[in-house]
PAPA-716396 format. One line per 10 residues: number of its first residue (from 1); their letters; for each residue y, x, z of N, C-alpha, C. Coordinates in nm, 2 decimals. Last residue first. Layout:
BEGIN
NUM	a	Y/X/Z/Y/X/Z/Y/X/Z | ...
This chain:
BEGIN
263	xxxxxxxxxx	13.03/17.67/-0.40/13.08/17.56/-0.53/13.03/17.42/-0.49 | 13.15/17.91/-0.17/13.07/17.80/-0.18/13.13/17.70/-0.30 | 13.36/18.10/-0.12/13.28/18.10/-0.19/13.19/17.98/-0.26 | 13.47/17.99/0.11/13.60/18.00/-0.06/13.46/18.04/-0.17 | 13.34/17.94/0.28/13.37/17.82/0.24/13.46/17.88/0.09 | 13.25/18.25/0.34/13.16/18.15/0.26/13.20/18.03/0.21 | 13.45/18.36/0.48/13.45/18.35/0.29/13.31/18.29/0.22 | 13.39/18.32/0.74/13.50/18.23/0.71/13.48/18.23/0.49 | 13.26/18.54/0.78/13.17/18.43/0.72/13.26/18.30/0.72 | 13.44/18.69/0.92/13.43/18.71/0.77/13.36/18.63/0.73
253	xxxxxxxxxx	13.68/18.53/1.12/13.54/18.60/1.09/13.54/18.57/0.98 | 13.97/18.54/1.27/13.90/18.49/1.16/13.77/18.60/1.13 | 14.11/18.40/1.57/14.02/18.52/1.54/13.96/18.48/1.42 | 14.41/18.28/1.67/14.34/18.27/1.54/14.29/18.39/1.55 | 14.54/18.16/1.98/14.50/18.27/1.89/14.43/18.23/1.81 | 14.43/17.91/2.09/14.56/17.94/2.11/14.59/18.05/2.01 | 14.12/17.97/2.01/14.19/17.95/2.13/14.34/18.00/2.18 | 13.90/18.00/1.86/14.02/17.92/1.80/14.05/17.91/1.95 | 13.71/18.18/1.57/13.76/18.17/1.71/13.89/18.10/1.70 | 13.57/18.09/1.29/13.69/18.14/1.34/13.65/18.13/1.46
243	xxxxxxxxxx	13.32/18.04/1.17/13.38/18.13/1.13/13.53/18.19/1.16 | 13.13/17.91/1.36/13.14/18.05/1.42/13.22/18.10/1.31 | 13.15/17.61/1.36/13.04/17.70/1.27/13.04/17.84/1.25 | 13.30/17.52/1.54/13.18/17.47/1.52/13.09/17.57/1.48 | 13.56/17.63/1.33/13.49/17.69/1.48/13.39/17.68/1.57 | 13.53/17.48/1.16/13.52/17.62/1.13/13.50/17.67/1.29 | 13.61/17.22/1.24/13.48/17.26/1.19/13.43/17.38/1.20 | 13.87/17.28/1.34/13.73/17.26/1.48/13.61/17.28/1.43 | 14.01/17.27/1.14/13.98/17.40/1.22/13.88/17.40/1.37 | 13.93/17.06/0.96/13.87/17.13/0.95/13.88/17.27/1.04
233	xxxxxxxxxx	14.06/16.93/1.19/13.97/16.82/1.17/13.91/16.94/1.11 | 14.37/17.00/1.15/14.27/17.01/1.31/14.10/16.95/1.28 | 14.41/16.94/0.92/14.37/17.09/0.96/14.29/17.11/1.09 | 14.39/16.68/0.94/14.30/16.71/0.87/14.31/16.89/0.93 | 14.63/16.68/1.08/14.51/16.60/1.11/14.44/16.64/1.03 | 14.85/16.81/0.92/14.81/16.83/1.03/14.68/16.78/1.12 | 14.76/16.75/0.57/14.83/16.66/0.70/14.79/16.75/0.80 | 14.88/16.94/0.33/14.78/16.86/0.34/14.84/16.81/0.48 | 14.93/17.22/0.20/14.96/17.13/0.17/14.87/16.98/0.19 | 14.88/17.49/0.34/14.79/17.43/0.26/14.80/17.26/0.17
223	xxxxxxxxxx	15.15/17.48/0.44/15.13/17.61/0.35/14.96/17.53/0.28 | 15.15/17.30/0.64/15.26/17.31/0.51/15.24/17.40/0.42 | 14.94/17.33/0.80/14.96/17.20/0.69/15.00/17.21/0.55 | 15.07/17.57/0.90/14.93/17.52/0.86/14.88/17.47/0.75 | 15.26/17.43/1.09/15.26/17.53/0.95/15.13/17.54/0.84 | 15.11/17.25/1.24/15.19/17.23/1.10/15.25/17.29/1.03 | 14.94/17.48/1.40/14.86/17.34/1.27/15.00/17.27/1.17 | 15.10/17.74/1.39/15.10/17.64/1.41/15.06/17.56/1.36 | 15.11/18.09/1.46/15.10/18.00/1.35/15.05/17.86/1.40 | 15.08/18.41/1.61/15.07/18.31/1.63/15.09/18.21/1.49
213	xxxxxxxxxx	14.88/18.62/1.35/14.99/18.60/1.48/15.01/18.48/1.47 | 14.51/18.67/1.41/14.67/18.60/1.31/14.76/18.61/1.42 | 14.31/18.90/1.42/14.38/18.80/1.50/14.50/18.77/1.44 | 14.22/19.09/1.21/14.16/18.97/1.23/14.18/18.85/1.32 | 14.35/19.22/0.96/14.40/19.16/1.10/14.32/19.06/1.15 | 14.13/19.45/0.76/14.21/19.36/0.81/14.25/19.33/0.92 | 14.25/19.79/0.71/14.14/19.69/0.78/14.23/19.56/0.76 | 14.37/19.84/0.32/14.36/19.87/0.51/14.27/19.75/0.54 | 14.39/19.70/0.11/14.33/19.85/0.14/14.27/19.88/0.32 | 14.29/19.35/0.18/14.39/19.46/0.14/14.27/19.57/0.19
203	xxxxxxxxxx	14.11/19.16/0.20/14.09/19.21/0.04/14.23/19.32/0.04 | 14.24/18.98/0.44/14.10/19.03/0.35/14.11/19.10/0.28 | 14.44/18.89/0.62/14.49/19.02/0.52/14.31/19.09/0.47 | 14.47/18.67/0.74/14.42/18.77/0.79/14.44/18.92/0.69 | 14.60/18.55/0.57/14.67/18.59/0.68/14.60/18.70/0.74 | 14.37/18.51/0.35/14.48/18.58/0.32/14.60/18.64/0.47 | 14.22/18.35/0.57/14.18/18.47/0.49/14.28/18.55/0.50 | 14.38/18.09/0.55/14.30/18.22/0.66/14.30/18.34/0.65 | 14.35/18.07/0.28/14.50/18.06/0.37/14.45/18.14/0.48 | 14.12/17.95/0.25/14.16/18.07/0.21/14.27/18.09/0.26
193	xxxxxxxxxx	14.04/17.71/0.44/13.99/17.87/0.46/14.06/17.99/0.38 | 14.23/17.59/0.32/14.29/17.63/0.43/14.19/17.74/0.46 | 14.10/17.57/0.07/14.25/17.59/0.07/14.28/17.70/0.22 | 13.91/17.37/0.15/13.90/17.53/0.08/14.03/17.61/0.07 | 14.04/17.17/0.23/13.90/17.24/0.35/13.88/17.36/0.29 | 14.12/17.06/0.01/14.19/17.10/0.18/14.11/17.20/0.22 | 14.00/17.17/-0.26/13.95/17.07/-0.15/14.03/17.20/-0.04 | 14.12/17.29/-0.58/14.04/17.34/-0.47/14.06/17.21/-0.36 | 14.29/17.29/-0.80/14.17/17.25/-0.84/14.09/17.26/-0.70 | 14.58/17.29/-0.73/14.57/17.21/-0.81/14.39/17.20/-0.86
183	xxxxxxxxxx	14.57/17.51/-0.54/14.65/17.41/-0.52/14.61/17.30/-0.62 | 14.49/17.70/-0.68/14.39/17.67/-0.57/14.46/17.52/-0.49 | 14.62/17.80/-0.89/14.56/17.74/-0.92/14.45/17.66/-0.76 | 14.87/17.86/-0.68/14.89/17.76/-0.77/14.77/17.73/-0.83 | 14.74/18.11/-0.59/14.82/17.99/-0.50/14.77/17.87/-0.58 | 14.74/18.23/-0.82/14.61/18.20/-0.73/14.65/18.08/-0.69 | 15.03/18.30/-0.87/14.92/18.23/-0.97/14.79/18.14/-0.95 | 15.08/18.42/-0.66/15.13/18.38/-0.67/15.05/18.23/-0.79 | 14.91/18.68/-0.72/14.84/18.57/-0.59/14.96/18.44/-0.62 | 15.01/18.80/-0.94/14.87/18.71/-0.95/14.84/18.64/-0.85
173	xxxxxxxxxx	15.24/18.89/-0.80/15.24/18.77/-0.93/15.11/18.70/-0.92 | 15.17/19.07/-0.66/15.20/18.91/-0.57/15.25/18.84/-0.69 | 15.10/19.25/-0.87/14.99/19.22/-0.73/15.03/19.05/-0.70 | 15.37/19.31/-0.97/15.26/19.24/-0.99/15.10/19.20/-0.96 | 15.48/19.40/-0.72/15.52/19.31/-0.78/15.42/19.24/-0.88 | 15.33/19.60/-0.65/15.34/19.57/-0.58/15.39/19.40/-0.61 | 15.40/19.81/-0.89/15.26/19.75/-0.89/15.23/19.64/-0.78 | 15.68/19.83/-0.85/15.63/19.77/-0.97/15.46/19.71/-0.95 | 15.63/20.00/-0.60/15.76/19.86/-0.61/15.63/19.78/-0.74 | 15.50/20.24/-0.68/15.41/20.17/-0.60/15.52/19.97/-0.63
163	xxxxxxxxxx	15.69/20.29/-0.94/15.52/20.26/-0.91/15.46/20.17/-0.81 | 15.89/20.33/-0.75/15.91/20.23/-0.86/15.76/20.21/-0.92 | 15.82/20.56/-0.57/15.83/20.44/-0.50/15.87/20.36/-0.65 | 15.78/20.73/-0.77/15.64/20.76/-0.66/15.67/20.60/-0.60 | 16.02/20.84/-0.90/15.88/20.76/-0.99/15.77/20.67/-0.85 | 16.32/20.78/-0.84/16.18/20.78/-0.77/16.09/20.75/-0.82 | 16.56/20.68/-0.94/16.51/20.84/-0.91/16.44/20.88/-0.84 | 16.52/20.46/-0.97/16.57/20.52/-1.11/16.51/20.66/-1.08 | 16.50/20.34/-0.71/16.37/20.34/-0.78/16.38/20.38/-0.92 | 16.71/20.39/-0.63/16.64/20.47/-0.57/16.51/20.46/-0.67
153	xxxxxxxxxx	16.89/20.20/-0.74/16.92/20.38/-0.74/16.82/20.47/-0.74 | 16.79/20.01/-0.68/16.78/20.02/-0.79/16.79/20.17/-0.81 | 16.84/20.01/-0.39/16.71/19.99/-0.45/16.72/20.00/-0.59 | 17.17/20.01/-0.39/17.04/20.13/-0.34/16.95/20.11/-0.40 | 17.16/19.73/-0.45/17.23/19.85/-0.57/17.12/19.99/-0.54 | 17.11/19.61/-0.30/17.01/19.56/-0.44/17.05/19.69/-0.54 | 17.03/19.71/0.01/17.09/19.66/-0.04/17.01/19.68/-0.22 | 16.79/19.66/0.23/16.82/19.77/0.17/16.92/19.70/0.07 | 16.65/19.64/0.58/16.68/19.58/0.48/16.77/19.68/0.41 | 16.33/19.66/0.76/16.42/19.77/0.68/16.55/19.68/0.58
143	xxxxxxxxxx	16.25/19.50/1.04/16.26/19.53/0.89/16.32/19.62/0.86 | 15.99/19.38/1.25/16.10/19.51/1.22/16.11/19.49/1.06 | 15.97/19.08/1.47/15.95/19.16/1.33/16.06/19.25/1.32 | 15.75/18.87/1.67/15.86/19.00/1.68/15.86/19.09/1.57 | 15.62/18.62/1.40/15.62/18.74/1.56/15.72/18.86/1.55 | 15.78/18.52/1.22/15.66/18.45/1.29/15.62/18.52/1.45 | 16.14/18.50/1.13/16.06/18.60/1.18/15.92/18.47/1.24 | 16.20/18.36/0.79/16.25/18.33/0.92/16.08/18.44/1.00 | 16.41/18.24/0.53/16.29/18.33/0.56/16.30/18.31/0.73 | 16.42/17.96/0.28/16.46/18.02/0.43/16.37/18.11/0.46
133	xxxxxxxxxx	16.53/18.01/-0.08/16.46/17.94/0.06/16.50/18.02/0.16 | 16.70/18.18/-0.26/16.61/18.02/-0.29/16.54/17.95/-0.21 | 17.02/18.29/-0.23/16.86/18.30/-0.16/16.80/18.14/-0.20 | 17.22/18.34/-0.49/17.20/18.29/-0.34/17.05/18.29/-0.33 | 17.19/18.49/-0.77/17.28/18.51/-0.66/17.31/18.45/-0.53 | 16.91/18.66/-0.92/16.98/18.55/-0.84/17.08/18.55/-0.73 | 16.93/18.89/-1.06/17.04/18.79/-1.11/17.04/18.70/-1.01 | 16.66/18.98/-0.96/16.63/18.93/-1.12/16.79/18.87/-1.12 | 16.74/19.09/-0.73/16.71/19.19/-0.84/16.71/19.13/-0.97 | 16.70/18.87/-0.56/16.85/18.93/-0.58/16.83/19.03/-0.71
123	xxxxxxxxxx	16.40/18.82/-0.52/16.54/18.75/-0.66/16.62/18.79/-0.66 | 16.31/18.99/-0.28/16.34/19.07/-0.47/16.40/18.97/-0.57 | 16.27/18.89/-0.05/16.39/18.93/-0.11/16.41/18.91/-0.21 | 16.00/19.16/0.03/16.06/18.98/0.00/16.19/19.03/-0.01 | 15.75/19.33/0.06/15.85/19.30/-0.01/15.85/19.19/0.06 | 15.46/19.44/0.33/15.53/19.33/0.24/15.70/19.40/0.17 | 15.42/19.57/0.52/15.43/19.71/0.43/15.44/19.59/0.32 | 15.33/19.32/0.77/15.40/19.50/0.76/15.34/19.51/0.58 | 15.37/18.99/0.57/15.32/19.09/0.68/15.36/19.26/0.68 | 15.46/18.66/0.49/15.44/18.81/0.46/15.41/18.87/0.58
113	xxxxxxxxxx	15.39/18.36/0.31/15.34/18.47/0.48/15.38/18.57/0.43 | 15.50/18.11/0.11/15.46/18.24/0.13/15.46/18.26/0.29 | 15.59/17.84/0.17/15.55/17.85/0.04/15.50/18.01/0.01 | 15.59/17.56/0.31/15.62/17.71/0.36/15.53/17.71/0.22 | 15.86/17.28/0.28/15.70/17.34/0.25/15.76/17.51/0.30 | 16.02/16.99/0.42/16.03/17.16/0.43/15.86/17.17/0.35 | 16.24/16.81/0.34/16.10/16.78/0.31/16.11/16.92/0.34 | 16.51/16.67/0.20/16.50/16.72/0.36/16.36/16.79/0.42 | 16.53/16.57/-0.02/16.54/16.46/0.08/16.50/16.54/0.22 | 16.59/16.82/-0.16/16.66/16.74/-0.14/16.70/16.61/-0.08
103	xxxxxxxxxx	16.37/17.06/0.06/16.40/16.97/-0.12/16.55/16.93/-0.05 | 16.37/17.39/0.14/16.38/17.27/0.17/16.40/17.16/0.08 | 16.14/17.65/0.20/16.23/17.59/0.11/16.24/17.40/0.17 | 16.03/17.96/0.36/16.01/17.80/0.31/16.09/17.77/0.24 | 15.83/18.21/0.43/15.91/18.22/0.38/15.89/18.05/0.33 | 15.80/18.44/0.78/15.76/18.30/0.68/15.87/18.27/0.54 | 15.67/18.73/0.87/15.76/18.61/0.79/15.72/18.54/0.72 | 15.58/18.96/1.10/15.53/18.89/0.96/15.64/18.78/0.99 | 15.51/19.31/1.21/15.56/19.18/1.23/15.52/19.06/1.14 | 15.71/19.59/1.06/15.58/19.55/1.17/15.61/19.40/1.18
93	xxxxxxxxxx	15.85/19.66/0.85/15.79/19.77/0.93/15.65/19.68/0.98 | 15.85/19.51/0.51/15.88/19.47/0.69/15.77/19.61/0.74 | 16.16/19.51/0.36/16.04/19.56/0.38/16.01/19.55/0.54 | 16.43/19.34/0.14/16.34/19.33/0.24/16.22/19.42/0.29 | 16.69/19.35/-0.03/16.57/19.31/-0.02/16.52/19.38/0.10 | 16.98/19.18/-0.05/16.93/19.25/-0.03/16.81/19.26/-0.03 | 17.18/18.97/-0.17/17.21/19.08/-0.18/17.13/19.22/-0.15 | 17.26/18.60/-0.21/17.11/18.71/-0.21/17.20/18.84/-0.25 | 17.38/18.40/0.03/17.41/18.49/-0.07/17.31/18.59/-0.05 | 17.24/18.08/0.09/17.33/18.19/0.14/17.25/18.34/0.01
83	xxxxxxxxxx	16.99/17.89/0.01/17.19/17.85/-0.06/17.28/18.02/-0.01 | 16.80/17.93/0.31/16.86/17.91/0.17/17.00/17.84/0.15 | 16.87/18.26/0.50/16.88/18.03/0.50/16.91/18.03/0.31 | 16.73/18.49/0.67/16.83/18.42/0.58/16.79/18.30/0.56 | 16.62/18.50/0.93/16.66/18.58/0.90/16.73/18.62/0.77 | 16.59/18.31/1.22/16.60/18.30/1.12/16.66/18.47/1.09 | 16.31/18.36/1.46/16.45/18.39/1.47/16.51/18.39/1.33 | 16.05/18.35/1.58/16.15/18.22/1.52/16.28/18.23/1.49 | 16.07/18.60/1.76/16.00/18.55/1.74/16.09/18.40/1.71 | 16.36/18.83/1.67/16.31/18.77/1.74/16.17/18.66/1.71
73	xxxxxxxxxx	16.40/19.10/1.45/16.42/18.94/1.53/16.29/18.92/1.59 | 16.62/19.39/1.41/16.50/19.36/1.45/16.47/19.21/1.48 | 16.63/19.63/1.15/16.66/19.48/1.22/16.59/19.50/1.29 | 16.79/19.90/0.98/16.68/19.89/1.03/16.71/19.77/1.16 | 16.91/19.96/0.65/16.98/19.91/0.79/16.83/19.92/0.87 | 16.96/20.24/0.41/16.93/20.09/0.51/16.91/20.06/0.63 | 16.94/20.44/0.18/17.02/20.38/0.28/17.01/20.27/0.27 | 16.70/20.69/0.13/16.76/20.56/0.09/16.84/20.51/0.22 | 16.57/20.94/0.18/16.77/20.95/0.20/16.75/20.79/0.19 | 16.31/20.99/0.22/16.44/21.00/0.06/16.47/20.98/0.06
63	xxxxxxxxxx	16.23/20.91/0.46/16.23/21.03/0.42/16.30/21.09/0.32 | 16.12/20.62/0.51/16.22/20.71/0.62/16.24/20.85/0.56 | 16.02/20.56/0.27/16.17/20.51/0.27/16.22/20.59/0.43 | 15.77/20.68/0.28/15.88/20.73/0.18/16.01/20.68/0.19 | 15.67/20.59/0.53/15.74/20.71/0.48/15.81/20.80/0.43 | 15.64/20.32/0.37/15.72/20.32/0.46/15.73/20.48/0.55 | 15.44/20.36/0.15/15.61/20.34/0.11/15.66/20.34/0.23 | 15.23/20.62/0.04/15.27/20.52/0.20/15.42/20.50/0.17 | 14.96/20.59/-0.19/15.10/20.58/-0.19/15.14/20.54/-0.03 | 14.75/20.56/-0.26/14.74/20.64/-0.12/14.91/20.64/-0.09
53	xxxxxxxxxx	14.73/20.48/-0.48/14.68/20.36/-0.34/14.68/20.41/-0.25 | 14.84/20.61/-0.64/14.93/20.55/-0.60/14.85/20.43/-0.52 | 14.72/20.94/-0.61/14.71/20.86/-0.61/14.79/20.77/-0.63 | 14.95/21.23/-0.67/14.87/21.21/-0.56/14.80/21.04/-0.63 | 15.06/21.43/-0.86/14.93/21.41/-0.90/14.85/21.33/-0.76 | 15.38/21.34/-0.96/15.32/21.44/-0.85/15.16/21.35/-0.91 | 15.51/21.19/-1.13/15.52/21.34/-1.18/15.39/21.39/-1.11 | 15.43/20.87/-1.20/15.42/20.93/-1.11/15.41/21.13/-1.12 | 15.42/20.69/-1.50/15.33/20.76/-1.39/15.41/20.88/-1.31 | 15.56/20.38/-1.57/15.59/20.47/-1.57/15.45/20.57/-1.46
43	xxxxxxxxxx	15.33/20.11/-1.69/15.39/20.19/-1.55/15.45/20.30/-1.57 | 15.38/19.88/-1.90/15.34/20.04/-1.91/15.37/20.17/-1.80 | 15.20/19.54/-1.92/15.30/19.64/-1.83/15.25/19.82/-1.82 | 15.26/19.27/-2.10/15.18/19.40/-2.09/15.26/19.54/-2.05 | 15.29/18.91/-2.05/15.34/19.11/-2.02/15.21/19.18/-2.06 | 15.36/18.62/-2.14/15.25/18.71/-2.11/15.32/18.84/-2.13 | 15.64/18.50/-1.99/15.58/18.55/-2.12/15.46/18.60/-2.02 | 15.61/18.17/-1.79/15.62/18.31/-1.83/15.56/18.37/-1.89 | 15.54/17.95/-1.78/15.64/17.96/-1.84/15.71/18.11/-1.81 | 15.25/17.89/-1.72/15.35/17.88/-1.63/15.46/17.91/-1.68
33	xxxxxxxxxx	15.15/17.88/-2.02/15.18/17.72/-1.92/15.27/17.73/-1.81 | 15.37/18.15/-2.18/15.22/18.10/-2.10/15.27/17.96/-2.07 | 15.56/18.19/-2.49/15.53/18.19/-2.31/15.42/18.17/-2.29 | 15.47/18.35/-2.75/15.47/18.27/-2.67/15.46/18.27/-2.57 | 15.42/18.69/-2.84/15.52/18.57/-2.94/15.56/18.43/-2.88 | 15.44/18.86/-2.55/15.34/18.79/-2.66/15.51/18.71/-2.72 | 15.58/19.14/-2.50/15.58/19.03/-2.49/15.52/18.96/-2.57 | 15.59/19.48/-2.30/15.54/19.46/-2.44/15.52/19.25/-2.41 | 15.74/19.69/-2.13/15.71/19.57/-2.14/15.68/19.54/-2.29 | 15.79/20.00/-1.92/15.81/19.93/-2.06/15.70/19.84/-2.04
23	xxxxxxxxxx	16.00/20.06/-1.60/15.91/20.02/-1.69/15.90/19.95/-1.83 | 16.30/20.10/-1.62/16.15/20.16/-1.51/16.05/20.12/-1.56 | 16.50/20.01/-1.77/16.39/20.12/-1.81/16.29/20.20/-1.69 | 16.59/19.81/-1.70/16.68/19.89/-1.61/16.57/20.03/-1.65 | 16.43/19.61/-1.81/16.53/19.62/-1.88/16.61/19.74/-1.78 | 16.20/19.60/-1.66/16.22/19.68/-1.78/16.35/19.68/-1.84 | 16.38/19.48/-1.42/16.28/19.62/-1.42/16.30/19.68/-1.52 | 16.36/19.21/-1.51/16.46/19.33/-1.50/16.48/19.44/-1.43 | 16.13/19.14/-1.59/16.18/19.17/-1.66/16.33/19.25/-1.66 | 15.98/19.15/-1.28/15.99/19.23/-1.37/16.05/19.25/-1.50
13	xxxxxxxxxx	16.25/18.90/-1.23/16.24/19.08/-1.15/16.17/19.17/-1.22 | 16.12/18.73/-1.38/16.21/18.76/-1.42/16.29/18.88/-1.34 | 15.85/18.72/-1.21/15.83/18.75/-1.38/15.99/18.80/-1.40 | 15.94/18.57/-0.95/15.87/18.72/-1.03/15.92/18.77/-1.13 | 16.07/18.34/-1.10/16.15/18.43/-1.01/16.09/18.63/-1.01 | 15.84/18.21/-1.10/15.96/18.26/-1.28/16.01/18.37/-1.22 | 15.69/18.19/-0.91/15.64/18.28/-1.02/15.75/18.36/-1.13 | 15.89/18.01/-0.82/15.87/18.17/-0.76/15.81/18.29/-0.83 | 15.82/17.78/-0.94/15.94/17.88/-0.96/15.96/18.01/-0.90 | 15.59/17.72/-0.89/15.63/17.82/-1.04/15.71/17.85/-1.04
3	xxx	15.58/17.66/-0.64/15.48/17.79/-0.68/15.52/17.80/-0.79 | 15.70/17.41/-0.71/15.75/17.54/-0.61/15.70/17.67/-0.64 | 15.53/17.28/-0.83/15.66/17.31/-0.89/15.72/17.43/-0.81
């Protein structure tokens, strides 16, 4: 249920995208199961003839004027609470965040990691007007934070950064989707390798990270949704079997993708 609302939360940033004409949107006659329309998304293209995977957004935001603050926190250091007022969005220079939610009987899940050259924030863009969970620094983190009006300003009169924004947005739609399907058909033990993975940052452009920043068997837990005993149960396996290093530090080896591969 969590993973869908974040999904809506997506979906409803890009629909107010197209409706702010950064991008055109084409809608099926019916929602999907997750309860967002199927899109067909028309990127605006970019005047200049460079790439948009060579795109570097954190250049481009030291460089076209956009006005924003530049943070810094501390390791564990909250950096909004849910229920408090959504007004800005997020790019992290260096570092990584957690992002959780708390229910109603008190129950915390961590429901996203972000890392350098991440979004977060972006419900303030779809209308929402308080923050829907807690974000909070994992290691010494730099941000940029940018108010919801600038960002809009800036991505009216920036093809180069509402491209890379927009493609960026639907990138963490589909992982958002992943989540959710790996949550409902995949074994603990596959979960948490892929959780790995993704911290480690596999399958981005750049190298990966292959030493996680710090992170805790009950974080762990809470992002694979499962008991802290069992993580310790499969992070000894995996270390048994040379696909992590595990001493206080997380070293993830790539024969870690044989457990997401394996049927």
């Amino acid at each position: 249920m969590i993973l869908e609302i974040f999904q809506a939360t997506r979906c409803s940033v890009l629909h107010s995208l197209a409706k702010a004409k950064l991008v055109s949107v084409e809608m099926a006659p019916s929602p999907t199961a997750s309860g967002c329309f199927e899109l067909k998304m028309n990127i605006k293209k970019p005047k200049t003839n460079g790439a948009l995977a060579s795109f570097n957004a954190q250049a481009f935001l030291d460089t076209a004027g956009v006005a924003r603050r530049v943070m810094d926190y501390r390791r564990g250091e909250s950096i909004y609470s849910q229920g408090e007022a959504a007004e800005t969005v997020m790019y992290i220079q260096k570092g990584g965040v957690k992002l959780s939610v708390v229910n109603g009987s008190g129950k915390e899940a961590v429901v996203a990691m972000f890392g350098p050259c991440d979004f977060f924030g972006e419900g303030c863009m779809a209308g929402q007007t308080v923050r829907m969970g807690t974000t909070s620094a994992v290691t010494p983190t730099t941000l940029l934070v940018i108010q919801k009006n600038e960002l809009l300003r800036v991505l009216h009169a920036q093809h180069e950064l509402s491209d890379h924004f927009i493609a960026y947005m639907l990138a963490h739609n589909i992982r958002v989707e992943e989540d959710l399907i790996d949550q409902l058909f995949n074994s603990s033990e596959k979960r948490l390798a892929r959780t790995l993975l993704l911290l480690a940052r596999y399958g981005k452009q750049d190298q990966p990270v292959r030493i996680l920043p710090r992170v805790s068997q009950e974080t762990l837990a809470s992002m694979v949704g499962t008991t802290r005993s069992r993580v310790n149960f499969f992070m000894n396996k995996f270390r048994k079997l040379g696909f992590i290093e595990y001493n206080g530090k997380i070293k993830v080896n790539k024969s870690l993708l044989t457990v997401v591969l394996h049927e």
